[in-house]
DOSE-685151 format. One line per field, with one value per atom (N, C-alpha, C): chain; atom name; x negated, y, z. Coordinates in Angstrom, 1 decimal. Layout:
zado <- (A ...) $
kegu <- (CA ...) $
c1 <- (X ...) $
c2 <- (Y ...) $
c3 <- (Z ...) $
END
This chain:
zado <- (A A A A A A A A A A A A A A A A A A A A A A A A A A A A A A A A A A A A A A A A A A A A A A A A A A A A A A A A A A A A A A A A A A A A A A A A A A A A A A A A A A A A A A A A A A A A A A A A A A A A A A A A A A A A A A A A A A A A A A A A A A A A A A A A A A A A A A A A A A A A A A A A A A A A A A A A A A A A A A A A A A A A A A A A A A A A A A A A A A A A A A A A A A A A A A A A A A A A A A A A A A A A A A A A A A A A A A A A A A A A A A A A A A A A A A A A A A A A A A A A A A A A A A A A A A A A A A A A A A A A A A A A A A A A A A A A A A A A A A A A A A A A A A A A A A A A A A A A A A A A A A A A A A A A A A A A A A A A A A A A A A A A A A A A A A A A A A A A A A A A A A A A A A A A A A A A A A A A A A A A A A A A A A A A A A A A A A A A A A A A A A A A A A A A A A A A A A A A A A A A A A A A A A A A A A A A A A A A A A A A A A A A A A A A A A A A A A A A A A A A A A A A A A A A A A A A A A A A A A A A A A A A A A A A A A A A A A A A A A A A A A A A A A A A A A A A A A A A A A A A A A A A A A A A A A A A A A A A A A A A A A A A A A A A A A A A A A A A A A A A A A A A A A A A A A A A A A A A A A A A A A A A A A A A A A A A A A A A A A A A A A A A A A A A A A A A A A A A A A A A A A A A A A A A A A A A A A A A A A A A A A A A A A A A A A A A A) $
kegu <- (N CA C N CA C N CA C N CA C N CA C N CA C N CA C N CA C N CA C N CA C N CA C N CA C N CA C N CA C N CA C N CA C N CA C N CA C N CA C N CA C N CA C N CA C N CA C N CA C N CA C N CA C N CA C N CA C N CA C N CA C N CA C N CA C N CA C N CA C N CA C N CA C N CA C N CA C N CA C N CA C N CA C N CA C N CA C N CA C N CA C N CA C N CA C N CA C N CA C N CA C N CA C N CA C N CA C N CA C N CA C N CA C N CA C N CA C N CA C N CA C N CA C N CA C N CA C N CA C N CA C N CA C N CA C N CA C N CA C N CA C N CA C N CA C N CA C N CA C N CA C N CA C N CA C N CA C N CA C N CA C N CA C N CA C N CA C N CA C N CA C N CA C N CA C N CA C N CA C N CA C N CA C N CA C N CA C N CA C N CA C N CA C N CA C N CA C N CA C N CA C N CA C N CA C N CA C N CA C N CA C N CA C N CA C N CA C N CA C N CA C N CA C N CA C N CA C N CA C N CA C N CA C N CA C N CA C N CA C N CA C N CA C N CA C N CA C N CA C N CA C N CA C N CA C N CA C N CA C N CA C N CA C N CA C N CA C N CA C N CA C N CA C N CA C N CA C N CA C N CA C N CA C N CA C N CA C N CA C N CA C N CA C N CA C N CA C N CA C N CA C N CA C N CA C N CA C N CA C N CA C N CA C N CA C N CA C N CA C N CA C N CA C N CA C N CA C N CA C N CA C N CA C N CA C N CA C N CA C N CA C N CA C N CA C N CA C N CA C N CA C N CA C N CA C N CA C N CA C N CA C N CA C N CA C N CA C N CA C N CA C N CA C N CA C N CA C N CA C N CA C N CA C N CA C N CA C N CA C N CA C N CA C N CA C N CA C N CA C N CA C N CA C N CA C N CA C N CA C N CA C N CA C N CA C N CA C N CA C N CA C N CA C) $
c1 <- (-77.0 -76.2 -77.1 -76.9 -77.7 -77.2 -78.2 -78.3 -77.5 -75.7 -75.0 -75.8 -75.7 -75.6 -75.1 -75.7 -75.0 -75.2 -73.9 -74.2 -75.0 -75.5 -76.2 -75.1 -75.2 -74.8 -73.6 -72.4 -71.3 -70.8 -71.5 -71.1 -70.5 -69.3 -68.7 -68.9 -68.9 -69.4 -68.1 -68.7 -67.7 -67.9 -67.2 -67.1 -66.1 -66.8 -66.1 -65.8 -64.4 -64.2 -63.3 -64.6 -63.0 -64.2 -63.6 -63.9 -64.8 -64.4 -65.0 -66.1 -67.4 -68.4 -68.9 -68.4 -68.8 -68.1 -66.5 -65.5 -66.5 -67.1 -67.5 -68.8 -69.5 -70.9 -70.6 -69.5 -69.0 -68.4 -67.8 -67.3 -68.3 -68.7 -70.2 -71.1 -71.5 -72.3 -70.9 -70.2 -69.3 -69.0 -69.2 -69.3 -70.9 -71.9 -72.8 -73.3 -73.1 -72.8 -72.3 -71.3 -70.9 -71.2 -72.2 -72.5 -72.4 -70.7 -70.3 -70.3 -70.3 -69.8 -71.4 -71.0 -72.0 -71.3 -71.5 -71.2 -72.3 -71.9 -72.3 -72.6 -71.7 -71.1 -70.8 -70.7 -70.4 -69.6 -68.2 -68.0 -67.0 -67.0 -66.2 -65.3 -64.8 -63.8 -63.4 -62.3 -61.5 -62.8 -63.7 -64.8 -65.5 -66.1 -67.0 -66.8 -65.8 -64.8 -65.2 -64.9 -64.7 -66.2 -67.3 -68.5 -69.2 -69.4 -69.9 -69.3 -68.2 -67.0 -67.8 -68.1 -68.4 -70.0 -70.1 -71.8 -72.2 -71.2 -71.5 -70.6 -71.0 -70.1 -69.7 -68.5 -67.7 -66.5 -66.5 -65.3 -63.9 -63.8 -63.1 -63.0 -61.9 -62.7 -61.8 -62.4 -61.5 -61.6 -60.0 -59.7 -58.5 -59.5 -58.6 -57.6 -56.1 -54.9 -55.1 -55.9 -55.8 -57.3 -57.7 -58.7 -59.0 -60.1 -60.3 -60.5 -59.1 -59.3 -58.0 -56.9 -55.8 -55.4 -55.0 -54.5 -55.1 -55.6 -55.9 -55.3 -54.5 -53.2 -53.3 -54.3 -54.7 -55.9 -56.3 -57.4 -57.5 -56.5 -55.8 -56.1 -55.1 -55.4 -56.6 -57.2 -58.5 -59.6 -59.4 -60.6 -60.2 -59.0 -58.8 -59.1 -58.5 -59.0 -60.5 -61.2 -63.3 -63.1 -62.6 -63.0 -62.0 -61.1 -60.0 -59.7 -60.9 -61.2 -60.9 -61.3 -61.3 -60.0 -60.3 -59.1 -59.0 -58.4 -58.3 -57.3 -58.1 -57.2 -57.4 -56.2 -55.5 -55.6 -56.6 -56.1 -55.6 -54.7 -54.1 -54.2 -54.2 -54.1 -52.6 -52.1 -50.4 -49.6 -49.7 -49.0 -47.4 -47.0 -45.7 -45.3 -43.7 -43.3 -43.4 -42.9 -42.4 -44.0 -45.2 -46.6 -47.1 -46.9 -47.0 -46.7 -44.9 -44.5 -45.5 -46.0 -46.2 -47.6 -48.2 -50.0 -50.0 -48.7 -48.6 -48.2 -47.0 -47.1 -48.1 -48.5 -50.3 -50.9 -50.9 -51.9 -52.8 -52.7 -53.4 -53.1 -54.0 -53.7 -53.4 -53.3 -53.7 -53.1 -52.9 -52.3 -52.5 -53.5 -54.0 -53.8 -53.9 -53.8 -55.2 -56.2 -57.2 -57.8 -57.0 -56.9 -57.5 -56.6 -57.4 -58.4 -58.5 -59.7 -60.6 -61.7 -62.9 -63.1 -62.6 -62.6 -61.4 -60.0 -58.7 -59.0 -59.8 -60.2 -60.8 -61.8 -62.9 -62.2 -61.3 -61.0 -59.7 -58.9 -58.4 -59.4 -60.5 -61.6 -61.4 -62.1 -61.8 -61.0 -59.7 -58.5 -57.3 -57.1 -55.7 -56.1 -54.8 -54.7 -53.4 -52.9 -51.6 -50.8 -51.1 -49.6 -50.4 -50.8 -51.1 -51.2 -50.2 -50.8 -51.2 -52.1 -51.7 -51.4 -50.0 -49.5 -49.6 -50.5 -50.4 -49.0 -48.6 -47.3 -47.1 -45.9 -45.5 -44.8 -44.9 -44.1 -42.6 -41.7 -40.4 -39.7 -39.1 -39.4 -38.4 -38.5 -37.8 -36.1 -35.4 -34.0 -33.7 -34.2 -33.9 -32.7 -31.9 -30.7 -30.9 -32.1 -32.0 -30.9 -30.6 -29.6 -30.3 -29.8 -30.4 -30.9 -30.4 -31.2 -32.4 -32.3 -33.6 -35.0 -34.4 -34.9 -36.2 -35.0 -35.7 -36.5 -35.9 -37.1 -38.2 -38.3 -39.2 -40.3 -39.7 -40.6 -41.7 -41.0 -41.3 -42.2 -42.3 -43.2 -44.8 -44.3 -45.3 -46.0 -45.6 -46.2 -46.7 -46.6 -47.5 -46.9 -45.7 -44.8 -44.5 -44.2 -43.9 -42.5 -41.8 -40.8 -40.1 -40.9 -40.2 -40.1 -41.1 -41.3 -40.3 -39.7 -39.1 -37.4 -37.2 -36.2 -36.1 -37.0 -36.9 -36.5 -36.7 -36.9 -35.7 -34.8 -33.9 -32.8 -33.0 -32.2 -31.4 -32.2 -31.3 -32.5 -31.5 -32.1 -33.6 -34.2 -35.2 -35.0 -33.9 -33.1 -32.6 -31.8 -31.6 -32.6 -33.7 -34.5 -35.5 -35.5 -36.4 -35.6 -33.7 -33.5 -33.0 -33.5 -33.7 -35.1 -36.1 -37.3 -37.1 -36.6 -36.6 -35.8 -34.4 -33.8 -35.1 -35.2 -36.7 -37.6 -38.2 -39.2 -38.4 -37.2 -36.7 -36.0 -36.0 -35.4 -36.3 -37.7 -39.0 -40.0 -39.5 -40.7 -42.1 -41.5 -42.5 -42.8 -44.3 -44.2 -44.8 -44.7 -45.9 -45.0 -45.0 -44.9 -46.0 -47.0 -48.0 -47.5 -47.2 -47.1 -45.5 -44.9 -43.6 -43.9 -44.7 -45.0 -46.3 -47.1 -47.9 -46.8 -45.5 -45.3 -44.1 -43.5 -42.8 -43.5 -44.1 -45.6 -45.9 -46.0 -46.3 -44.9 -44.1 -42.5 -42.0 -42.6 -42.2 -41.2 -41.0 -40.0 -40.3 -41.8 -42.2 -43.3 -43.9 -44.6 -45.8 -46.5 -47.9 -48.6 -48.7 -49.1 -48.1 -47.0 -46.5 -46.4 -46.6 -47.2 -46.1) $
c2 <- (-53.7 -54.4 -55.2 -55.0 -56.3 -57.5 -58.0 -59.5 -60.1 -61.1 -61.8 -62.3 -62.3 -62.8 -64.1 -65.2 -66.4 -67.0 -67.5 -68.5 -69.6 -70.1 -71.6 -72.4 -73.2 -74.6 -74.9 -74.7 -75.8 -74.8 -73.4 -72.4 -71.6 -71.1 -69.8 -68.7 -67.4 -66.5 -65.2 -64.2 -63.4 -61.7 -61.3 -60.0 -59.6 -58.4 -57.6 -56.1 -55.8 -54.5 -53.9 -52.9 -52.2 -50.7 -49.6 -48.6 -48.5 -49.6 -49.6 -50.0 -49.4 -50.0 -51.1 -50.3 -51.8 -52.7 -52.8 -54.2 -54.8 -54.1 -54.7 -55.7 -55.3 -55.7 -56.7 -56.8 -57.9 -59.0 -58.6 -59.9 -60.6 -59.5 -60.0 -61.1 -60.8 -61.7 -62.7 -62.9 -64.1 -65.0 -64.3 -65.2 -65.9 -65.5 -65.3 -66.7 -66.7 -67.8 -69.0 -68.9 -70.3 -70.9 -72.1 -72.6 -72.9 -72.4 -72.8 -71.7 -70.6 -69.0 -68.4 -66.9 -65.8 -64.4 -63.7 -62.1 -61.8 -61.9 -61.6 -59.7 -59.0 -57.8 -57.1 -56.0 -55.4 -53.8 -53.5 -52.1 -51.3 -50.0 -49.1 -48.2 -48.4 -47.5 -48.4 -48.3 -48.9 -48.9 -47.7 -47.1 -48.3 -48.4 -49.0 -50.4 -51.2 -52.6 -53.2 -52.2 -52.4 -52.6 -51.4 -51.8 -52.6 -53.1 -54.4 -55.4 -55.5 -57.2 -57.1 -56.4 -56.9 -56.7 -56.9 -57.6 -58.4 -58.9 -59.9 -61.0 -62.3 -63.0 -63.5 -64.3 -64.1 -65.4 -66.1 -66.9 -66.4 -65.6 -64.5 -63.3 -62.8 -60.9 -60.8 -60.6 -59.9 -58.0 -57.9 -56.4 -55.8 -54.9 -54.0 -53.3 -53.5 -52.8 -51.2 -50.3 -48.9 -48.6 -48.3 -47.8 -46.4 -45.6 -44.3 -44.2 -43.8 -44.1 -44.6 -45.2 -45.7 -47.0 -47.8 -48.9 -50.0 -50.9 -52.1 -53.3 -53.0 -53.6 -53.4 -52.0 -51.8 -52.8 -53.4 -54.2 -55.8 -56.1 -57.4 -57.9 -57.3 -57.6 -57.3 -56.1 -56.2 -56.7 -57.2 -58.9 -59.9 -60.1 -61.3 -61.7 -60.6 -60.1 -60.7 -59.9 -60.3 -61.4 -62.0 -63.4 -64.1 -64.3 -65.6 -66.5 -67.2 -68.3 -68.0 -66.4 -66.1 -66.0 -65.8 -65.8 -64.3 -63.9 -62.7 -62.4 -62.1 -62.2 -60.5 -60.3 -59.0 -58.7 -58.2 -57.4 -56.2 -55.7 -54.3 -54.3 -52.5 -52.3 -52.0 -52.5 -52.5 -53.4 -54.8 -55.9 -55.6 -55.8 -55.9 -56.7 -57.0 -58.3 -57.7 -56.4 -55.4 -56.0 -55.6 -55.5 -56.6 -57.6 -58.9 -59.9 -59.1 -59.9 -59.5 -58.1 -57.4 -57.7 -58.0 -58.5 -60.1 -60.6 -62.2 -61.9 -61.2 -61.0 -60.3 -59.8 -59.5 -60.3 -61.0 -62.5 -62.6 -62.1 -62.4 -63.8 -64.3 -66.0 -65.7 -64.4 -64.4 -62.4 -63.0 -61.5 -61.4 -60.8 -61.0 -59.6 -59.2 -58.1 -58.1 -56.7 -56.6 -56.9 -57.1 -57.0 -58.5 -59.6 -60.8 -61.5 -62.6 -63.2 -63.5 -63.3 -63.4 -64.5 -65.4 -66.8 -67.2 -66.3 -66.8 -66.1 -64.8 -64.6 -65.0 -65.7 -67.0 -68.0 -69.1 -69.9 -69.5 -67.9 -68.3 -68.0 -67.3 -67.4 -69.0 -69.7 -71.4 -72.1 -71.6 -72.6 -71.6 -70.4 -70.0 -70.3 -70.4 -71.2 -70.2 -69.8 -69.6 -70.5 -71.8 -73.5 -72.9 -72.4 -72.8 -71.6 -70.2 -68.7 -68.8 -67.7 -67.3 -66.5 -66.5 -65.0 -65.1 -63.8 -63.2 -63.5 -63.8 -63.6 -62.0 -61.6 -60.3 -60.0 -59.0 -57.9 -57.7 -58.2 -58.0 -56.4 -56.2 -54.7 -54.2 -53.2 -52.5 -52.6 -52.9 -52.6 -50.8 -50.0 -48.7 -48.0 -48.5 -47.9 -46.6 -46.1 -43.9 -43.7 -42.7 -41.7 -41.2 -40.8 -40.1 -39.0 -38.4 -36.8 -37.0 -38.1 -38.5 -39.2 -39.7 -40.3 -39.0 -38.3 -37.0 -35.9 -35.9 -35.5 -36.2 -37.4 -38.4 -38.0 -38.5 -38.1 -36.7 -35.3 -34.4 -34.5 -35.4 -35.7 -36.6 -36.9 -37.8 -36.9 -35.8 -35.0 -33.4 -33.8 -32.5 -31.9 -31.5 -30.4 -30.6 -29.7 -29.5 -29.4 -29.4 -29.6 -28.2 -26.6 -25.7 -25.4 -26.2 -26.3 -26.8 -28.3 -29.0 -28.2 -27.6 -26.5 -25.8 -25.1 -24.0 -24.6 -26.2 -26.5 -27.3 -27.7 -28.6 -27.7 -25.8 -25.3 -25.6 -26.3 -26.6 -26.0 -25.7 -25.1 -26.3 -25.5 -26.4 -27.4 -27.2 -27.9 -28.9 -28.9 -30.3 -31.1 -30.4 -31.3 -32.0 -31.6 -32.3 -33.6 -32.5 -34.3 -35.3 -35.0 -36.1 -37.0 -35.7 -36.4 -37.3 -37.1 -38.0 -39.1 -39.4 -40.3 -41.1 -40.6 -41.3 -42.3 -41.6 -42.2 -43.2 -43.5 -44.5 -45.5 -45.6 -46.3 -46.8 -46.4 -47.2 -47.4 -47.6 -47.9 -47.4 -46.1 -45.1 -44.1 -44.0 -43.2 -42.0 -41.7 -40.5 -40.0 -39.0 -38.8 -39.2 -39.3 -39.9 -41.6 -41.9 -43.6 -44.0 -43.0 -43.2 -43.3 -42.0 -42.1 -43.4 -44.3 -45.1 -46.3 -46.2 -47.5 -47.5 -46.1 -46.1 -46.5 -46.6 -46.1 -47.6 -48.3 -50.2 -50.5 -50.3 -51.0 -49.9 -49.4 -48.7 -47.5 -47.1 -46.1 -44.8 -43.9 -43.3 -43.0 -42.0 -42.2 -40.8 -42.2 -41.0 -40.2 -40.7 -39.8 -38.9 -38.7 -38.1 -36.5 -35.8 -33.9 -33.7) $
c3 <- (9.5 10.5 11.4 12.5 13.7 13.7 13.8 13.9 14.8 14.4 15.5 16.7 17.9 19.0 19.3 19.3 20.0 20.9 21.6 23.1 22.6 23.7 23.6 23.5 22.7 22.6 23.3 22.8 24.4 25.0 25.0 26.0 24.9 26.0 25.4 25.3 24.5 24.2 24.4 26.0 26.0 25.5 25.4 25.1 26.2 26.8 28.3 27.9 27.3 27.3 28.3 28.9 30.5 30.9 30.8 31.1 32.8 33.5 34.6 35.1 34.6 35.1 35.8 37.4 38.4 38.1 37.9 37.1 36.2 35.3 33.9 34.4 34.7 35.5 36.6 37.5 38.5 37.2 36.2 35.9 34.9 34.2 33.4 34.4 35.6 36.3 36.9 36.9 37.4 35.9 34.8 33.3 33.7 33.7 33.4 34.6 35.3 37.0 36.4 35.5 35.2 33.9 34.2 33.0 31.9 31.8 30.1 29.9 30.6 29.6 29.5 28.8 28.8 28.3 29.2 28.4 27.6 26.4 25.5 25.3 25.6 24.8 26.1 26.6 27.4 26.2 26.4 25.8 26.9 26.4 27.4 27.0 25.6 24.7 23.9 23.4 22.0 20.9 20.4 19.6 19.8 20.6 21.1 21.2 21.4 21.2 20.0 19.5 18.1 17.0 17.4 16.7 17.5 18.5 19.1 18.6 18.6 17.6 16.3 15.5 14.3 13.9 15.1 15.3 16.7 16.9 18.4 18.0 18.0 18.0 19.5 19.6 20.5 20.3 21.4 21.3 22.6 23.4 24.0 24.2 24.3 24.2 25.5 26.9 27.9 27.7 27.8 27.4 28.5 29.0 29.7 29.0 29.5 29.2 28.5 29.9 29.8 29.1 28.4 27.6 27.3 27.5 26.4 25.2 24.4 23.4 23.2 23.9 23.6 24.0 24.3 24.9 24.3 25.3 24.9 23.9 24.3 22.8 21.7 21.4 20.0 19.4 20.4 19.7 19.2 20.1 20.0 18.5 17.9 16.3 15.6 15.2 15.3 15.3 16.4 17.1 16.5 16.7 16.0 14.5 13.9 12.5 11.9 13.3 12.8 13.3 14.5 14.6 15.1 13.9 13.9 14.8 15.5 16.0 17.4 18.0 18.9 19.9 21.4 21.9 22.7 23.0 24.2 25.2 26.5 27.8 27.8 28.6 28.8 30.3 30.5 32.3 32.5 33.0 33.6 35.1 35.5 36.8 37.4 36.1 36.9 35.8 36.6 35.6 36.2 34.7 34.6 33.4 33.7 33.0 31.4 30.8 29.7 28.8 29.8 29.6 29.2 30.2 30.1 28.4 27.9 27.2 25.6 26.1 24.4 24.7 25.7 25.2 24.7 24.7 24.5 22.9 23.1 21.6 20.7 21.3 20.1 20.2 20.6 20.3 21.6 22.2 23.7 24.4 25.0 25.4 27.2 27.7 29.2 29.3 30.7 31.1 32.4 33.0 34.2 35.2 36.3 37.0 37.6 37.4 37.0 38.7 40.1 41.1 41.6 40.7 40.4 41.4 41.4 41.7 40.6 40.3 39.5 39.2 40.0 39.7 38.6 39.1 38.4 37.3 36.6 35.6 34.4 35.4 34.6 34.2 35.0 34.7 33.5 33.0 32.4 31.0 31.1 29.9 29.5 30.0 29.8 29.4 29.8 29.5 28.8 29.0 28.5 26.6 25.9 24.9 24.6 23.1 22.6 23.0 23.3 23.4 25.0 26.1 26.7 27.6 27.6 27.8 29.4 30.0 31.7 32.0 32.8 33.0 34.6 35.2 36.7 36.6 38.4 38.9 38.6 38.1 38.5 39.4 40.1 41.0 40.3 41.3 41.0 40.9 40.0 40.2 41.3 42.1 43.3 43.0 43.9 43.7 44.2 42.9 43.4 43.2 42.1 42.0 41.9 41.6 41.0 40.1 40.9 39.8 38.8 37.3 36.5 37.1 38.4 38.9 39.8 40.3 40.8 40.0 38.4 37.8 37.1 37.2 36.7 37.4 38.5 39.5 39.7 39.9 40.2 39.3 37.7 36.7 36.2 36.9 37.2 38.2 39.1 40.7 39.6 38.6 37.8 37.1 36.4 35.5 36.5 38.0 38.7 39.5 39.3 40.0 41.1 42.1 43.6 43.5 44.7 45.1 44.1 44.4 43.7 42.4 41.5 40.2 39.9 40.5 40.1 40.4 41.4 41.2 40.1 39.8 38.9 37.5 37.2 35.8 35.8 37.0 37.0 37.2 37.7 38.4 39.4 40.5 42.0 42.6 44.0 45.4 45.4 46.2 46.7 48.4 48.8 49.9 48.5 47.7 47.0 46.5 46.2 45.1 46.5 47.7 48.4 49.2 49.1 49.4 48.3 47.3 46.2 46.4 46.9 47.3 48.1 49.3 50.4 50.1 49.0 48.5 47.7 47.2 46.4 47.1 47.8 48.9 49.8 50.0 50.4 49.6 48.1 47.7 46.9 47.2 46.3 47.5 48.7 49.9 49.9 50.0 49.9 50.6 51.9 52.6 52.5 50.7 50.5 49.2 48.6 47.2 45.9 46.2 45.5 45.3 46.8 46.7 45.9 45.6 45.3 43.9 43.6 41.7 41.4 41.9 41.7 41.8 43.0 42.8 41.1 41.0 39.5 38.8 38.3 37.0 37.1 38.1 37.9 37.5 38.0 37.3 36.2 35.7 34.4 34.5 35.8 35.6 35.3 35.2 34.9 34.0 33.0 31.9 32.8 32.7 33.5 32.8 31.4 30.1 29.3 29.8 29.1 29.0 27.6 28.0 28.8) $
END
């Protein structure tokens, strides 16, 4: 086993798990800038989270929501597990309230939108606390009012399909299903089909991983 890693003295000791390179490396030097912290640990997979934690010591673990490998959420416990003591902030690239409530319930002290200021990141490294969590404002979700037939086309718009695909699999004309499309695109302020399935997918109305 390698030999624990520790901050100096007074300083806190981070661990930075997020698939994004340049993210990882901008926040690592924004820890690294302020004199009570240090990135300790840089990882880029759940795999990888996990055998760095139980050889780095660490008094926060910032963890990206979406991971390869499986969701950030899975490590929550985990970490905490190797180091008790420790705390962990939660960033996603699509905060929501659903998201928000279940990284607090895994023991996460912070729920941030990975969009953030590097500053409002740091400071909640410092201060978020269980008696004390920080939750990003969230995005109120759209008053869309979809019909289950749009719900379902929509979600078909998420998993690839063109306007005729989506006929053939719903059995409607392709004059109906495009003006479901166009219902869509206006009841989620949307001037693209792409922008229509990115803004579902932040308010939960669509499953982007689903086969």
């Amino acid at each position: 086993m390698l030999p624990e890693l520790a901050a100096p003295s007074g300083c806190l000791s981070v661990l930075v798990v997020d698939d994004h390179a340049v993210f990882a490396e901008a926040l690592g030097l924004a820890l690294d800038a302020d004199p009570g912290l240090r990135c300790a640990a840089v990882a880029h997979t759940v795999d990888d989270a996990l055998r760095l934690a139980r050889d780095t010591v660490f008094d926060v673990a910032v963890v990206d929501h979406h991971l390869p490998g499986g969701s950030g959420l899975r490590l929550v416990e985990p970490l905490l597990a190797l180091r008790p003591a420790a705390r962990v902030v939660m960033l996603t690239a699509y905060p929501r309230p659903d998201l928000a409530a279940d990284a607090l319930a895994a023991g996460a002290v912070a729920f941030l939108a990975k969009e953030s200021a590097l500053a409002e990141i740091v400071a909640a490294v410092r201060t978020a606390t269980r008696e004390h969590p920080v939750v990003a404002a969230l995005p109120e979700p759209p008053a869309h009012g979809l019909t289950p037939r749009e719900r379902e086309v929509l979600q078909l718009l998420a998993e690839g399909r063109d306007a005729r695909g989506i006929a053939r699999s719903c059995g409607l004309s392709i004059h109906t299903v495009r003006d479901h499309i166009k219902a869509l695109l206006a009841k989620l302020r949307a001037r693209t089909q792409l922008e229509a399935v990115v803004t579902a997918a932040r308010h939960g109305l669509v499953q982007l991983d689903r086969p």
